[in-house]
N, C-alpha and C positions, 0 to 999 in steps of 0.2 A: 342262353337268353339273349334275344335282340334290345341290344342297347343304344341309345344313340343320346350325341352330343345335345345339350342345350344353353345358350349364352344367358346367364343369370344376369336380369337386369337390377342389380340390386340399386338402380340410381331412383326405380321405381317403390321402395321403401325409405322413402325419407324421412327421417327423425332429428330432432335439434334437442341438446344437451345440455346441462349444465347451465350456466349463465347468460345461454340464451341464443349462442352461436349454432347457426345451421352443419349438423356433420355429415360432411359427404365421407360416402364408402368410399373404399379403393377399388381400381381401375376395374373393369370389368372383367371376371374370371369364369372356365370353363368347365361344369359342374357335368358330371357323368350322371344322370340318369336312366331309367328303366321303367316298363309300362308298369312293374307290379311294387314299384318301391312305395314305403306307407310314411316314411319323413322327408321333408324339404326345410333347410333352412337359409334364411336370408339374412346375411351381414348387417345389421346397421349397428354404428357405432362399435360401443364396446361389449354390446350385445346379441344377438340372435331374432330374429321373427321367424317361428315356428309354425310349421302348418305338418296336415298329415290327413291321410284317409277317414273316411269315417267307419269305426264299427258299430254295428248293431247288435246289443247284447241279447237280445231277443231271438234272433235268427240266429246268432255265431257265424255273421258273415260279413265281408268288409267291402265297403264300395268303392271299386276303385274307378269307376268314371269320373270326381271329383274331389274334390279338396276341402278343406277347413283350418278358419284361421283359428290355432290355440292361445295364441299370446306371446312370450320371451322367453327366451334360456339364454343362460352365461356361456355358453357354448354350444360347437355343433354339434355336438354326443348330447345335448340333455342337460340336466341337471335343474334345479329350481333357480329364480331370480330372488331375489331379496326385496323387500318392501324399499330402502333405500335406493335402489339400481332403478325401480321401475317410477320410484318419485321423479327420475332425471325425466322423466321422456315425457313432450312434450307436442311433436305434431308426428302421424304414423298414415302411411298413404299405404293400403289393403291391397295386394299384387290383382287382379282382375282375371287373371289364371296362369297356373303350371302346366307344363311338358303338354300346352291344350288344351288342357283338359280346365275347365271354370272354377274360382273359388268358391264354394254357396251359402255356407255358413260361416258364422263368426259365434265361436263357443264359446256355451255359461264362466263367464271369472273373466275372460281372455284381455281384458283390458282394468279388471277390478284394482282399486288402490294407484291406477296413475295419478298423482292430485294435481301434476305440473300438466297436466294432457290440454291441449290446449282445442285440435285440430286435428279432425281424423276425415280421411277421405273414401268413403266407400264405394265399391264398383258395381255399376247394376249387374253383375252375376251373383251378388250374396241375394239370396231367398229368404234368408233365417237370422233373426238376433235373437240367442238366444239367453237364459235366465243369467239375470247378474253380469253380464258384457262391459257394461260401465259403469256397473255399483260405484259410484266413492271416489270419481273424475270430478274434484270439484272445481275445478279451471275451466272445465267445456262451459262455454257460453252461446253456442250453438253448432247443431248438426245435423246434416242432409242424408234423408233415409234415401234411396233410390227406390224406383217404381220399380223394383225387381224385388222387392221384402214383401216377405207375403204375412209373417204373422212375428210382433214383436212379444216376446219372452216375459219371463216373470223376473221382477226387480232390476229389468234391464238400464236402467237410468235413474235406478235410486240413487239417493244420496248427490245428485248432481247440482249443488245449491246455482252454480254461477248462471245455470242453460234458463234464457229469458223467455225463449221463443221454440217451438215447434212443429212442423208440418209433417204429419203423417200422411203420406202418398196411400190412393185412391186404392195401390193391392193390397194392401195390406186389411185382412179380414178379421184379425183377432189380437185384443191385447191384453197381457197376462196381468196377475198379480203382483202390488204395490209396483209396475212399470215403470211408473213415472215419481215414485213416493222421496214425501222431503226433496221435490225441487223445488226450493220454497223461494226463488227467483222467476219462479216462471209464470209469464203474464198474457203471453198468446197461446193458444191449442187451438187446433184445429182437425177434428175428428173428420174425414171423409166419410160421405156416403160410398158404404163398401164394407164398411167395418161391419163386421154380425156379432162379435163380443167382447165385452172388455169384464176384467178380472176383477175380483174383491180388491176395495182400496186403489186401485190401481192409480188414482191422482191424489194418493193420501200427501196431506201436509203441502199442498203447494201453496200456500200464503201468501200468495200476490197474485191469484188466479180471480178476475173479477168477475166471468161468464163462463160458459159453457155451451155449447148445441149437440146435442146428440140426433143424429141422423135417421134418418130412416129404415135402414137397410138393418142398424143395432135390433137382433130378437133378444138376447141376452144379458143381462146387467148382474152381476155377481154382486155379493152383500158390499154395502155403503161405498162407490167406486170415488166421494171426492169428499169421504169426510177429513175434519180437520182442517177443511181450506178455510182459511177463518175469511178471506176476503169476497168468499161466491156468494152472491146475492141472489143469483138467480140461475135456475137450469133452464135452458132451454130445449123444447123436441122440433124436429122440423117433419111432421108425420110420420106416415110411417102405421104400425097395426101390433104395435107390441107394448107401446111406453106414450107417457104427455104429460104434459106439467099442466100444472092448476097452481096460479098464483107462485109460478116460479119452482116449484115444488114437485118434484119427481114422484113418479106414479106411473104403475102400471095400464094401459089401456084402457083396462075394463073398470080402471079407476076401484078398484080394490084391495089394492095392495101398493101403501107409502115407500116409495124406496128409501128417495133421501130428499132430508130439508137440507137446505144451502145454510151452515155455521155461520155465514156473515152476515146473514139477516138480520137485519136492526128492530123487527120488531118485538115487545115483549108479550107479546098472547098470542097464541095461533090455536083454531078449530080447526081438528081435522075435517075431512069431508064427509060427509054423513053416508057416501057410499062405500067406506074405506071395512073392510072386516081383517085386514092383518098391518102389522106398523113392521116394516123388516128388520133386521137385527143391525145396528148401530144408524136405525135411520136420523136421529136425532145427535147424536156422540158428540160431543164438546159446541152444542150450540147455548153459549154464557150468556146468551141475553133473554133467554126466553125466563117468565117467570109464569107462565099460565097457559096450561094445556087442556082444551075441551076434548074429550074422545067420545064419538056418538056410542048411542046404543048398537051400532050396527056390527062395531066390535068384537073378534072371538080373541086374537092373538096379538101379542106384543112379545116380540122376540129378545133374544138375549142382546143387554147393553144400549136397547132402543135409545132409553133418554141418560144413558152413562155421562158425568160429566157435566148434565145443565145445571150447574152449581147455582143458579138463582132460584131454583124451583121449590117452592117448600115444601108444596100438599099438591095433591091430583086427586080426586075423581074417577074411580074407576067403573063404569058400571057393569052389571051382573053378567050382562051378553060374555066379556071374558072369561074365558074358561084355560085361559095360556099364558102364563106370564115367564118370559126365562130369565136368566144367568142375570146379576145387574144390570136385569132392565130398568130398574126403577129407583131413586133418591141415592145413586150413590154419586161422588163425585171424581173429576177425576185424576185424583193422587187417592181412586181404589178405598176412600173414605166415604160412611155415609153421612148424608148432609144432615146436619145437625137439626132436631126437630122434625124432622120431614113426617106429613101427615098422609096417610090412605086413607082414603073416604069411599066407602063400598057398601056393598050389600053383607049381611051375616053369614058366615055359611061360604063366599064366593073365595073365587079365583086370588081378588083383590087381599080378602081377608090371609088366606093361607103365605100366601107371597109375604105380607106384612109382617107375620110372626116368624114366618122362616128366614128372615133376613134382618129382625131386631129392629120392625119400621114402626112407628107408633099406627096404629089400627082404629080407626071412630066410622061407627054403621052411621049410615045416608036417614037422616029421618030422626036419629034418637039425641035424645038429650040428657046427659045426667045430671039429676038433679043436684048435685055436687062442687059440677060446674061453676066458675064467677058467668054474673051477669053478663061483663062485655069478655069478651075473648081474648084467648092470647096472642102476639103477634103474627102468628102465625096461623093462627083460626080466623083474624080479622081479614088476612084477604080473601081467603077460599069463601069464610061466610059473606060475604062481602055487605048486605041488609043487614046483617047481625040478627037475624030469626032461628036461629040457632038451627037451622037446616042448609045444609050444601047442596043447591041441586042447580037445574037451568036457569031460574033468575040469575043466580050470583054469577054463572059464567055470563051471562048478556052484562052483568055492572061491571067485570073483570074486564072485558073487551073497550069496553067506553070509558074506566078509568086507566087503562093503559095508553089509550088515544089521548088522553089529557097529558099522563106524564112525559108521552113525545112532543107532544106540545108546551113543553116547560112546566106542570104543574109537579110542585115535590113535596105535597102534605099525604097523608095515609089514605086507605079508600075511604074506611068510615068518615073522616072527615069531606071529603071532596061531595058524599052525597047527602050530606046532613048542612053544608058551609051554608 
């Protein structure tokens, strides 16, 4: 087998250790390699940076025109690193290639649990980040993807609380699931036109996220991609033939289908759109302010966990056009409890009704009254009724909308009173 020499620059993996001091490797040493070997390791510190071929468990074939960074080992034979070993490291510069040949991916875990990770420098030869790369770096406070990444992984940057800021470059076409989740420091994004999909959750929990733009080029949006961002007020779309917001408010095109409302919406009523016939699954999920939700007739579907979590909401309105309700879509809260009191106001017979008994929800038909009943209603009858005519229908949602504009406006007496003062 033809073999030949190559001068490892190991000056080109630079890590600092410990209390803070830069460790340079020792002198530079002369590593015997070969076209078909499947490991390389590089010296830093008192540890290893591991790279190696990639196989393909699909084919049973290995590629050996390139590379992949794996992460650390305590030695050059292998072995695992310890959670302790990998707290030390702190900045780690990606070799940009071996024996020639390019490095292109950076594999799922390969930097998981560094928390002291400070600084990492990537080479525009990596193509691929893949899933979980830097779950759980909670020291990165920022990092530069390279226009050579074409599609960013699933839970690639979870857990990253310190990262404030980031720029996804123009190649990159796809981003996975929870990607970006619990970076609840982060305050700029910026999606490129380019991008054609991003994952379920994929901006879950960024709580200092105050906007968004999704592009044009985005065809695909997987279920609720920024719920939990308690601070987005507003999505925005910038064209495009797939997706558009309506008052801030994610939607599909053809205006049919709610993706997602923004959780840090301050207001407390919202009508959906009267063109809307499906509400996506967790489109609503931890939005705590809302206390009043109209849904037209145009209605078929409301998917699982829609309004999970709106811990203000007492009673809703459902009307008969539904024929779908899923998994806690409806009055539960979210510590997985149901809200206490919560009303279904339906048709007999409906969608509404079945949901309500199969989930333990109190149940009262649209229209009826029983004679039974006190006079004025319970606290909880008094907003939905909101006249007190002992019927919930579209008046009371046009006095819920105009009494909620009052209590942003400082007013803090009940509705009956506001329309009787």
């Amino acid at each position: 087998m033809m073999k030949k020499r190559l001068i490892a620059s190991v000056l080109a993996c630079a890590m600092a250790f410990g209390a803070g001091a830069a460790f340079v490797p020792a002198p530079e040493s002369s590593i015997t390699v070969q076209a078909d070997m499947l490991d390389y390791y590089i010296p830093c510190g008192n540890y290893y940076a591991y790279y190696c071929r990639h196989y393909d468990g699909s084919t049973g074939k290995t590629d050996f025109s390139s590379w992949e960074f794996i992460g650390f080992r305590p030695t050059n034979s292998g072995g695992s690193i310890t959670a302790e070993q990998k707290a030390t490291i702190k900045s780690v510069t990606i070799l940009p290639s071996i024996y020639e040949q390019p490095v292109t991916r950076i594999t799922g875990s390969a930097f998981s649990g560094c928390i002291s990770l400070k600084s990492v420098t990537i080479p525009d030869s990596v193509t691929s980040i893949d899933g979980s790369a830097f779950s759980g770096c909670t020291s990165l406070t920022d990092i530069t993807i390279p226009s050579s990444v074409k599609s960013i992984g699933n839970q690639v940057f979870s857990g990253c609380t310190s990262l404030t800021s980031i720029t996804i470059p123009g190649s990159v076409t796809s981003i996975g699931e929870y990607a970006f989740c619990n970076c609840s420091s982060l305050k700029s994004l910026t999606i490129p036109n380019g991008v054609i999909s991003i994952g379920a959750s994929a901006f879950y929990g960024c709580t200092s996220l105050p906007s968004v733009t999704i592009p044009s080029s985005v065809t695909s949006i997987d279920t609720a991609p920024f719920n939990n961002c308690t601070k987005l007020t507003e999505i925005k779309v910038s064209g495009g033939f797939s997706y558009t917001a309506i008052d801030g408010v994610l939607m599909t095109a053809d205006k049919k289908t709610l993706v997602q409302y923004p959780a840090g919406k301050t207001s407390t009523a919202y009508a959906v759109p009267k063109s809307a016939t499906t509400i996506e699954k967790k489109a609503f999920l931890g939005c705590s302010t809302l206390t009043s939700i109209t849904i037209p007739d145009s209605m078929k579907t409301i998917k699982d966990y829609a309004f999970y979590g709106c811990n203000r909401m007492t009673c809703i309105t459902i009307p008969a056009s539904v024929t779908e309700i899923g998994s806690q879509a409806i009055g539960y809260t979210s510590a997985d409890q149901l809200i206490p009191g919560f009303i279904i106001y339906g048709e007999s017979g409906s969608a509404a009704e079945e949901y309500a008994l199969a989930n333990g929800l109190t149940f009262k038909e649209i229209g009826a009254q029983t004679p039974t009943e006190p006079a004025m209603p319970t606290q909880s009858d008094d907003f939905c009724d909101a006249n007190g005519d002992g019927v919930v229908n579209a008046s009371d949602a046009a006095l819920i909308l105009i009494y909620s504009a009052a209590v942003g406006a400082g007013y803090n007496g009940s509705i009956r009173q506001y329309f009787t003062k």
